[in-house]
Gaussian input, Z-matrix of N, CA and C with variables (Angstrom, degrees):
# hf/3-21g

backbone

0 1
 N
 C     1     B1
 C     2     B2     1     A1
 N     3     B3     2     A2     1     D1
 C     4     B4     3     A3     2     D2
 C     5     B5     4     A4     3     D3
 N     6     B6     5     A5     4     D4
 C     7     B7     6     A6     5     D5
 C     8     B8     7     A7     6     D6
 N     9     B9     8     A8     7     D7
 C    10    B10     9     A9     8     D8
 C    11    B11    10    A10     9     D9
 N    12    B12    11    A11    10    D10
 C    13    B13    12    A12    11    D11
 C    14    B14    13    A13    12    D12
 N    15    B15    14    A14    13    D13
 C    16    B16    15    A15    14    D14
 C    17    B17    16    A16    15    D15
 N    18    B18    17    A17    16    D16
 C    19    B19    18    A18    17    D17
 C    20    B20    19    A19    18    D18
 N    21    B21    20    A20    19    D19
 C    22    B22    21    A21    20    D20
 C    23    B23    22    A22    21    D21
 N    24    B24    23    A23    22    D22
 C    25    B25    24    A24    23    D23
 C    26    B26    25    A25    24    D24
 N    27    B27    26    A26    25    D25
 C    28    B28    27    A27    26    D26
 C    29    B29    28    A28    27    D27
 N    30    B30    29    A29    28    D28
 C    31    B31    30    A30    29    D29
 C    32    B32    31    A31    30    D30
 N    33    B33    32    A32    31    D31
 C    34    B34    33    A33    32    D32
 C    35    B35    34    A34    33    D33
 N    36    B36    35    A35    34    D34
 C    37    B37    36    A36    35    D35
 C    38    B38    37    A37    36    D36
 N    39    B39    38    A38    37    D37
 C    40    B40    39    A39    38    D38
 C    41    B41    40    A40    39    D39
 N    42    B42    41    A41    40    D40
 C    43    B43    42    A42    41    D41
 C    44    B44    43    A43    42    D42
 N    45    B45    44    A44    43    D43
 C    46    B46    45    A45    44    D44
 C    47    B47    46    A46    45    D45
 N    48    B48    47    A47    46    D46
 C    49    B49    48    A48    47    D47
 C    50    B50    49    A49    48    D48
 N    51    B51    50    A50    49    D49
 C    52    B52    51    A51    50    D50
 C    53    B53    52    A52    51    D51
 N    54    B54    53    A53    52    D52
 C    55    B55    54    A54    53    D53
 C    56    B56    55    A55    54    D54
 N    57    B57    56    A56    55    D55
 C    58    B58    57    A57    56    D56
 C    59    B59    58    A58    57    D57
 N    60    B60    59    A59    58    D58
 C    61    B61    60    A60    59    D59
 C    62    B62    61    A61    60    D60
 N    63    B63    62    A62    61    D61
 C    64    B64    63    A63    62    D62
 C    65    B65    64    A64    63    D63
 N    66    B66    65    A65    64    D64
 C    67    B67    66    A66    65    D65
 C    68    B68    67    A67    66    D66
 N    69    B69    68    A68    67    D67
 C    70    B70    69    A69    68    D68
 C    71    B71    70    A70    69    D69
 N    72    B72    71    A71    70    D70
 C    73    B73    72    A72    71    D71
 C    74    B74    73    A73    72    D72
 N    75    B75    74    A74    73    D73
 C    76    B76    75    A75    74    D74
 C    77    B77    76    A76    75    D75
 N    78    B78    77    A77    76    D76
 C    79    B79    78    A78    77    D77
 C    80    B80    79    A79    78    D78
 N    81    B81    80    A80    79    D79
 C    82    B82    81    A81    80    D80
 C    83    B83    82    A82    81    D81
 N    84    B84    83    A83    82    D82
 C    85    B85    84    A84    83    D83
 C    86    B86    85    A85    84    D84
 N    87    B87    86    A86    85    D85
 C    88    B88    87    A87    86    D86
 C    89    B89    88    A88    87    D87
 N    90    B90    89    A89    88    D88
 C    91    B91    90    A90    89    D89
 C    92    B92    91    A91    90    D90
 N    93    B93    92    A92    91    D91
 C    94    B94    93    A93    92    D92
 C    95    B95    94    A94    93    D93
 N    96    B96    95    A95    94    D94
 C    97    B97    96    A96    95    D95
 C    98    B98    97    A97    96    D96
 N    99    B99    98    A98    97    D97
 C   100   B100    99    A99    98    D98
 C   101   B101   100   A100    99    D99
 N   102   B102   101   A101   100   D100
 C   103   B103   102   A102   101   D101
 C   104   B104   103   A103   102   D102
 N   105   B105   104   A104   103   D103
 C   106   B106   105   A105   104   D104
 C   107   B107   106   A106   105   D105
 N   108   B108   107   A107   106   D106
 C   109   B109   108   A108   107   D107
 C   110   B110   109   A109   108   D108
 N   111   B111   110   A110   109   D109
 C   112   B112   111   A111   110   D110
 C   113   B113   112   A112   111   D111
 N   114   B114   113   A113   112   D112
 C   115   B115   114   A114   113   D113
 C   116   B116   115   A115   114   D114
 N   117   B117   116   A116   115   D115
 C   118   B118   117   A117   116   D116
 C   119   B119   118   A118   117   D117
 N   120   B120   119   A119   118   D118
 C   121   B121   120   A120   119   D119
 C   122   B122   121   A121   120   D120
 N   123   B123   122   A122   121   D121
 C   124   B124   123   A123   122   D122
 C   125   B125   124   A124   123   D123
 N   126   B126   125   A125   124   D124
 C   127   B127   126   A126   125   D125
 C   128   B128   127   A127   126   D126
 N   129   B129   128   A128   127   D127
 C   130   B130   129   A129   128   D128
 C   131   B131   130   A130   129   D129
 N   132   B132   131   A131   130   D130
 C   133   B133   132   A132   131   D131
 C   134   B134   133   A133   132   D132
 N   135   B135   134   A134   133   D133
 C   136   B136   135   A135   134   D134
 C   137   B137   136   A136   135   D135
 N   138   B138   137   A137   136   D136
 C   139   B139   138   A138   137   D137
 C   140   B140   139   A139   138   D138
 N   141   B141   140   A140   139   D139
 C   142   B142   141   A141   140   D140
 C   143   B143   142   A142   141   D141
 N   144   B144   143   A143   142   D142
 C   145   B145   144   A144   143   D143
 C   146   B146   145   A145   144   D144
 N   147   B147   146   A146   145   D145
 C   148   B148   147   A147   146   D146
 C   149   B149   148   A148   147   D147
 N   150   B150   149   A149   148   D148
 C   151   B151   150   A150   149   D149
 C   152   B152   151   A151   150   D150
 N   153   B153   152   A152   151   D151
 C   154   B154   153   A153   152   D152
 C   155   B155   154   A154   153   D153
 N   156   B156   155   A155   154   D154
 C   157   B157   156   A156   155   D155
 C   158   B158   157   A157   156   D156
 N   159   B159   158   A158   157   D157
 C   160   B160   159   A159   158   D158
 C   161   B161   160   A160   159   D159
 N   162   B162   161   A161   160   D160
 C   163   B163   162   A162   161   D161
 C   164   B164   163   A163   162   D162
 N   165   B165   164   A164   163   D163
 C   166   B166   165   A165   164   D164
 C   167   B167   166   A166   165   D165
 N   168   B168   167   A167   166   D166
 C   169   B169   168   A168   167   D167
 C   170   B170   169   A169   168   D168
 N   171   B171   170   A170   169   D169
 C   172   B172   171   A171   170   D170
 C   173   B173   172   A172   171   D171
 N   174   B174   173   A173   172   D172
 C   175   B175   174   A174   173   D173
 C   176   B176   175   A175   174   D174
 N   177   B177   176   A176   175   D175
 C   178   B178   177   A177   176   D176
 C   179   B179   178   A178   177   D177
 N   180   B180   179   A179   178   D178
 C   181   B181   180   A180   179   D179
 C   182   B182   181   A181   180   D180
 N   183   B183   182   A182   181   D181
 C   184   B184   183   A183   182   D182
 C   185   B185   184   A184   183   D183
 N   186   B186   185   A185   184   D184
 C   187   B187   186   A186   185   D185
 C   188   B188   187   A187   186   D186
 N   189   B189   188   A188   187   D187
 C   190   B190   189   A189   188   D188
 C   191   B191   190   A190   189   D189
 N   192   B192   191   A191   190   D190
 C   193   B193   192   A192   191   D191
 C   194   B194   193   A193   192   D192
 N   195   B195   194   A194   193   D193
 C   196   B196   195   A195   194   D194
 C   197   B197   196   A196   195   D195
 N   198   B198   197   A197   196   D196
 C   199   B199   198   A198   197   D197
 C   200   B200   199   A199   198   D198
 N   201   B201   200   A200   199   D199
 C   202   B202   201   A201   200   D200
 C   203   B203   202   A202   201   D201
 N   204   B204   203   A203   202   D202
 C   205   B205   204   A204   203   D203
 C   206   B206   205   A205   204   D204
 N   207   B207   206   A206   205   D205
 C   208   B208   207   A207   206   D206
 C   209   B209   208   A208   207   D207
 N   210   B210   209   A209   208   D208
 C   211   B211   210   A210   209   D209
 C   212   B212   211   A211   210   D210
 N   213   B213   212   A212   211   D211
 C   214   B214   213   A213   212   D212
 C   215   B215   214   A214   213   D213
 N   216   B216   215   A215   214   D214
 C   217   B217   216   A216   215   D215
 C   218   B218   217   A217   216   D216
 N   219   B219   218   A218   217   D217
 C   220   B220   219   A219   218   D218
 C   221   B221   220   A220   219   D219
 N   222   B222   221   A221   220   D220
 C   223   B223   222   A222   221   D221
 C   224   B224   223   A223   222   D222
 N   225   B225   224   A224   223   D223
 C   226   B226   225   A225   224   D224
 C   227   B227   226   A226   225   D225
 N   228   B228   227   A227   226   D226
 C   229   B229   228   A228   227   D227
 C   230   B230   229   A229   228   D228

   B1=1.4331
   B2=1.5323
   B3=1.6122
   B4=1.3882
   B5=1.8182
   B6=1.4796
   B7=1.9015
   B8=1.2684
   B9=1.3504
   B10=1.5759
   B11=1.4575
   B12=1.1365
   B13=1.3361
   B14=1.7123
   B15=0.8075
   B16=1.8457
   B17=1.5896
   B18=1.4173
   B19=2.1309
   B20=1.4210
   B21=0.8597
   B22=1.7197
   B23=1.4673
   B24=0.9282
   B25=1.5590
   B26=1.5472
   B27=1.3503
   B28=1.6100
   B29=1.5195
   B30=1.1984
   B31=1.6913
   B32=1.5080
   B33=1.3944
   B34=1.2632
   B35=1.6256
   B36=0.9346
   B37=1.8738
   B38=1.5181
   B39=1.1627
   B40=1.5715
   B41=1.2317
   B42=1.4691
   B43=1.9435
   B44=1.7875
   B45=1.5805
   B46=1.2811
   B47=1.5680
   B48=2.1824
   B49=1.0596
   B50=1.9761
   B51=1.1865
   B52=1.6468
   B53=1.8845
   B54=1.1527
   B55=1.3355
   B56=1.3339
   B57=1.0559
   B58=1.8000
   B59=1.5622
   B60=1.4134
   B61=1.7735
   B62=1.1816
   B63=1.4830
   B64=1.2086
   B65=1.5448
   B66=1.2403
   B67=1.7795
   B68=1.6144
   B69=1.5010
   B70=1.2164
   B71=1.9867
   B72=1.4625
   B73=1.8281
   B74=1.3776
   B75=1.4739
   B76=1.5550
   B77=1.8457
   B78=1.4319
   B79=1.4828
   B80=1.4654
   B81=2.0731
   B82=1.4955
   B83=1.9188
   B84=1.2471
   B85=1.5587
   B86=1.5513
   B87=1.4225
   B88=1.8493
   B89=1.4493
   B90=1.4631
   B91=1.7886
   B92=1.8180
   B93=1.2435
   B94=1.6810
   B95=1.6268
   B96=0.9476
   B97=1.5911
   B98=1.2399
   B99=1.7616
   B100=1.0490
   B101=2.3970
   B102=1.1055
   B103=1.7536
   B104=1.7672
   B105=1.3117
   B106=1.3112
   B107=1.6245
   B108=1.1959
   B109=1.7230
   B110=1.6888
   B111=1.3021
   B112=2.0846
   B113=1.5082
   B114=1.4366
   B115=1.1957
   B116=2.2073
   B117=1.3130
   B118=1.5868
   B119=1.8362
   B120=1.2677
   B121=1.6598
   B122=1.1252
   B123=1.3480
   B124=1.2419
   B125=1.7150
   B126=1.1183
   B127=1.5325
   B128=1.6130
   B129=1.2111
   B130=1.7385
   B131=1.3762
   B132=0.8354
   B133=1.6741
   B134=1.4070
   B135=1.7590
   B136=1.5520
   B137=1.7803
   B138=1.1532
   B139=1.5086
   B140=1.5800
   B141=1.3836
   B142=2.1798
   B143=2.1592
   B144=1.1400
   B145=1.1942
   B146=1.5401
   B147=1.2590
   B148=1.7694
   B149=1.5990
   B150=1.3804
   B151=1.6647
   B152=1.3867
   B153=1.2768
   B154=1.6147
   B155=1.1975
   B156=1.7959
   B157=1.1239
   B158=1.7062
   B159=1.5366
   B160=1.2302
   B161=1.5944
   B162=1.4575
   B163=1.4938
   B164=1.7885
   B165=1.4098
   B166=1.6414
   B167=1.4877
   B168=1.1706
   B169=1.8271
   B170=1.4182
   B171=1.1277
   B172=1.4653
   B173=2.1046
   B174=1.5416
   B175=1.6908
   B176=1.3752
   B177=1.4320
   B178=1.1213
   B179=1.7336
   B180=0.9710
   B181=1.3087
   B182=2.0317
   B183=1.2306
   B184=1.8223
   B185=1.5078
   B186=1.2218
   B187=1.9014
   B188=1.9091
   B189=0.8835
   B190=2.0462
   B191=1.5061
   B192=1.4099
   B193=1.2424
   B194=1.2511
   B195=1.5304
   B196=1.8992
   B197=1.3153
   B198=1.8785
   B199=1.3862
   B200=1.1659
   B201=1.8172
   B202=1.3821
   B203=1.3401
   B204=1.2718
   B205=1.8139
   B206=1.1405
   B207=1.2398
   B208=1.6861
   B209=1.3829
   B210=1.1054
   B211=1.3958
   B212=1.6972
   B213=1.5365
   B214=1.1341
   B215=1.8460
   B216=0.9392
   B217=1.5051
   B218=1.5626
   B219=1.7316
   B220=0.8581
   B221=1.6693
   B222=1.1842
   B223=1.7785
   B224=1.2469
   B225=1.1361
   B226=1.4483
   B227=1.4392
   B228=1.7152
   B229=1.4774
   B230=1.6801
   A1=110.08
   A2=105.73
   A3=87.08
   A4=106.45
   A5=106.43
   A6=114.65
   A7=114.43
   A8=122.13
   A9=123.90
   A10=109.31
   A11=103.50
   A12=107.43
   A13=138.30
   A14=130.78
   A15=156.19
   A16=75.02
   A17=104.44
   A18=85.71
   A19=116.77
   A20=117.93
   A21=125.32
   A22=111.93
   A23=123.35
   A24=134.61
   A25=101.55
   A26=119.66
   A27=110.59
   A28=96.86
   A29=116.05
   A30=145.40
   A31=91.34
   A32=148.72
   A33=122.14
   A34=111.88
   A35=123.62
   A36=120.77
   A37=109.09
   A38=107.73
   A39=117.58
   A40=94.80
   A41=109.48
   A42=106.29
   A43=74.05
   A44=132.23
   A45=114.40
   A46=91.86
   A47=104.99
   A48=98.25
   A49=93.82
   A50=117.13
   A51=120.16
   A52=91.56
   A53=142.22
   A54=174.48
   A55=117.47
   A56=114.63
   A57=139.87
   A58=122.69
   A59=117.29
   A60=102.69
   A61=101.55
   A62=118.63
   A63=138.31
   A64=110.82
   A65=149.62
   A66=147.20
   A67=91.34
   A68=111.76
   A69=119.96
   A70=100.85
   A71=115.12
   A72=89.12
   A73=120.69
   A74=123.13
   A75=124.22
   A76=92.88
   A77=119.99
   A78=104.49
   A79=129.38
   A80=89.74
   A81=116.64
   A82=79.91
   A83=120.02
   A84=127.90
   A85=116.27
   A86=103.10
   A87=108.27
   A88=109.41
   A89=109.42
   A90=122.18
   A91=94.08
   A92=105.97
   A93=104.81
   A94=115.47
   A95=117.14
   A96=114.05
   A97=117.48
   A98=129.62
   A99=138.47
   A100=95.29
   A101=97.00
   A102=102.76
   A103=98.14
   A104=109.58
   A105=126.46
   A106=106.79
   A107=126.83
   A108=103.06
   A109=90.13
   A110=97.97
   A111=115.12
   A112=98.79
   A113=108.01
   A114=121.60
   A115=104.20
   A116=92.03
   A117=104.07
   A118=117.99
   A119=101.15
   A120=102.82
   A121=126.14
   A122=114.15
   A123=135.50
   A124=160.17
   A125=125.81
   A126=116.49
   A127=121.36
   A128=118.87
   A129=103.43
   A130=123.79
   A131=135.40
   A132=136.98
   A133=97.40
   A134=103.61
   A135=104.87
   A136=83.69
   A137=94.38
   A138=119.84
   A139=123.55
   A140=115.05
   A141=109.88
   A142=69.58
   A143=101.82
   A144=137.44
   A145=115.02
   A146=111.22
   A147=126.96
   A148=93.03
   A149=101.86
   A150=126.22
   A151=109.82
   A152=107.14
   A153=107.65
   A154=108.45
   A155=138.94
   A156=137.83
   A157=134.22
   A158=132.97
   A159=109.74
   A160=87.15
   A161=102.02
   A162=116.73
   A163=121.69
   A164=101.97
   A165=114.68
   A166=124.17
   A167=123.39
   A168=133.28
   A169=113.92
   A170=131.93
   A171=144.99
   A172=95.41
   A173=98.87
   A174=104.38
   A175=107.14
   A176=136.17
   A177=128.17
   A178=125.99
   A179=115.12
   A180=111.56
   A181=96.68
   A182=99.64
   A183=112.79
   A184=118.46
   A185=102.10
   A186=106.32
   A187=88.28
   A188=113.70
   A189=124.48
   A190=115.65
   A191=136.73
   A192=132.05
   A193=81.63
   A194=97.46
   A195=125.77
   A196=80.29
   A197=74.84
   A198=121.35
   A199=118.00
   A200=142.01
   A201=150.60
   A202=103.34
   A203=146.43
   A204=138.19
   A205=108.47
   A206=105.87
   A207=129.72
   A208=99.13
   A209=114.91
   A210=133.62
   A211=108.46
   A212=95.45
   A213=86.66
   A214=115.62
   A215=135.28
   A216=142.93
   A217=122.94
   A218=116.81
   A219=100.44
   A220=120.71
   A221=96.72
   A222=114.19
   A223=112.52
   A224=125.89
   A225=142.93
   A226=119.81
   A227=114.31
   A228=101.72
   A229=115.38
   D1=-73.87
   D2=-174.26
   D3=-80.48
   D4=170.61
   D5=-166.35
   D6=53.04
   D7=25.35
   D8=178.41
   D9=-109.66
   D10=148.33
   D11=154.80
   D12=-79.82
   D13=161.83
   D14=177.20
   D15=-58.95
   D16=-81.25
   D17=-160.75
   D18=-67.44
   D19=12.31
   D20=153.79
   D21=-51.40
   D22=-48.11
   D23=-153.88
   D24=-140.19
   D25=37.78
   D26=172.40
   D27=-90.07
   D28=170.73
   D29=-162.02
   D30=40.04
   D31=34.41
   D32=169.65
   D33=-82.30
   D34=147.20
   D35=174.73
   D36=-108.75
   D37=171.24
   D38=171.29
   D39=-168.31
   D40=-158.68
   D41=-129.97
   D42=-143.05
   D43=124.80
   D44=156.61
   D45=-109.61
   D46=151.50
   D47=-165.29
   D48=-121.17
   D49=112.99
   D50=-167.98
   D51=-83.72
   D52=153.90
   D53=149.57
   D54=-110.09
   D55=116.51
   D56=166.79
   D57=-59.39
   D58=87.20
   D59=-169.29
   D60=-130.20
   D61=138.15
   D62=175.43
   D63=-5.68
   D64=133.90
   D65=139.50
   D66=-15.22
   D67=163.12
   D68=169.81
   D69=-119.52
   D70=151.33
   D71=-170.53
   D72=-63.23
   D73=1.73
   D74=-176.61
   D75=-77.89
   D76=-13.45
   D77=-173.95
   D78=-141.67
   D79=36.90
   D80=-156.46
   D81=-69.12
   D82=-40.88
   D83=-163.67
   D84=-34.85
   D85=-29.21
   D86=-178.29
   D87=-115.56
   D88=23.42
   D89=175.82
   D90=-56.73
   D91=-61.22
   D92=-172.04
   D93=-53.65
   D94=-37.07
   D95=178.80
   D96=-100.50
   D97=-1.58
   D98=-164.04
   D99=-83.39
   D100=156.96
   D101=-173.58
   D102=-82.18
   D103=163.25
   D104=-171.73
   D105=-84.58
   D106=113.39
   D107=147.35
   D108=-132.06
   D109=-173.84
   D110=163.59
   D111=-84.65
   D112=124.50
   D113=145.69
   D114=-15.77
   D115=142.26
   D116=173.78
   D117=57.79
   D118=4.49
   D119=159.43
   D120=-72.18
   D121=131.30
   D122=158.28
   D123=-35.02
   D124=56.95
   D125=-162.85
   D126=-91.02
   D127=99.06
   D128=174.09
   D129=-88.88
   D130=151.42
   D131=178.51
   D132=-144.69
   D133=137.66
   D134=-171.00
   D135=-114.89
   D136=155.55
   D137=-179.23
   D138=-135.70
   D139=141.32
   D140=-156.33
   D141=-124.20
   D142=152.94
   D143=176.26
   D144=-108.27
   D145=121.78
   D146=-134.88
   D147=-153.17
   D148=157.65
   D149=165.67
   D150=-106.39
   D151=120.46
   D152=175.50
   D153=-120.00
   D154=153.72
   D155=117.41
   D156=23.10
   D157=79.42
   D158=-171.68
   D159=-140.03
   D160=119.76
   D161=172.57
   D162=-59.36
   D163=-47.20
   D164=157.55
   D165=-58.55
   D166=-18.23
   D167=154.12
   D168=-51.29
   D169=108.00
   D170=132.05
   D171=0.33
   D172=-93.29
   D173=178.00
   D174=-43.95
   D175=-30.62
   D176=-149.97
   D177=81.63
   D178=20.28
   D179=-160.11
   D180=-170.16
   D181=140.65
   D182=170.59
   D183=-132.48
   D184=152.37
   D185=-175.72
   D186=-90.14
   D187=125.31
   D188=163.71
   D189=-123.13
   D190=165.94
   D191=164.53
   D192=-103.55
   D193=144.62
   D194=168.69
   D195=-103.15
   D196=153.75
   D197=-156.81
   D198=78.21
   D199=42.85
   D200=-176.53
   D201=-27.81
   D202=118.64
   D203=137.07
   D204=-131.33
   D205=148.72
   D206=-149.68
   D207=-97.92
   D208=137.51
   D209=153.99
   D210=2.71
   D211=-92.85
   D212=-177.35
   D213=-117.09
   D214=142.02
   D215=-160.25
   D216=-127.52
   D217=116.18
   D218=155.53
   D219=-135.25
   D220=172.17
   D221=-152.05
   D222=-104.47
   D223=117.10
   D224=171.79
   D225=-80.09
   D226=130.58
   D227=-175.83
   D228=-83.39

């Protein structure tokens, strides 16, 4: 990890694991348009670690995991 390089670890994957939790009341406001699951469901999305294209790069180029998802997410029906 650290003193390594991006192609050290290209095509590697891992597993992100998303969880379903209640609105908090700062974001009861998008309850009506927000998508359905049960409380405590599950979402994984696996993601491979890649070199892409980045115009703002010095090299021109950045290590990212594909499949981008954000921190935190919410879902519209």
């Amino acid at each position: 990890m650290f003193l390594s390089d991006g192609k050290d670890y290209a095509n590697t994957t891992r597993v992100v694991t998303q969880k379903w939790v209640p609105l908090g009341d700062e974001e009861l406001y998008i309850a009506a348009s927000s998508a359905i699951y049960k409380c405590g469901e599950v979402k994984e999305t696996v993601q491979i670690y890649v070199q892409g294209d980045d115009a703002w790069e010095v090299s021109g180029s950045v290590w990212y995991w594909r499949r981008v998802i954000a921190d935190e997410v919410y879902e519209l029906k």
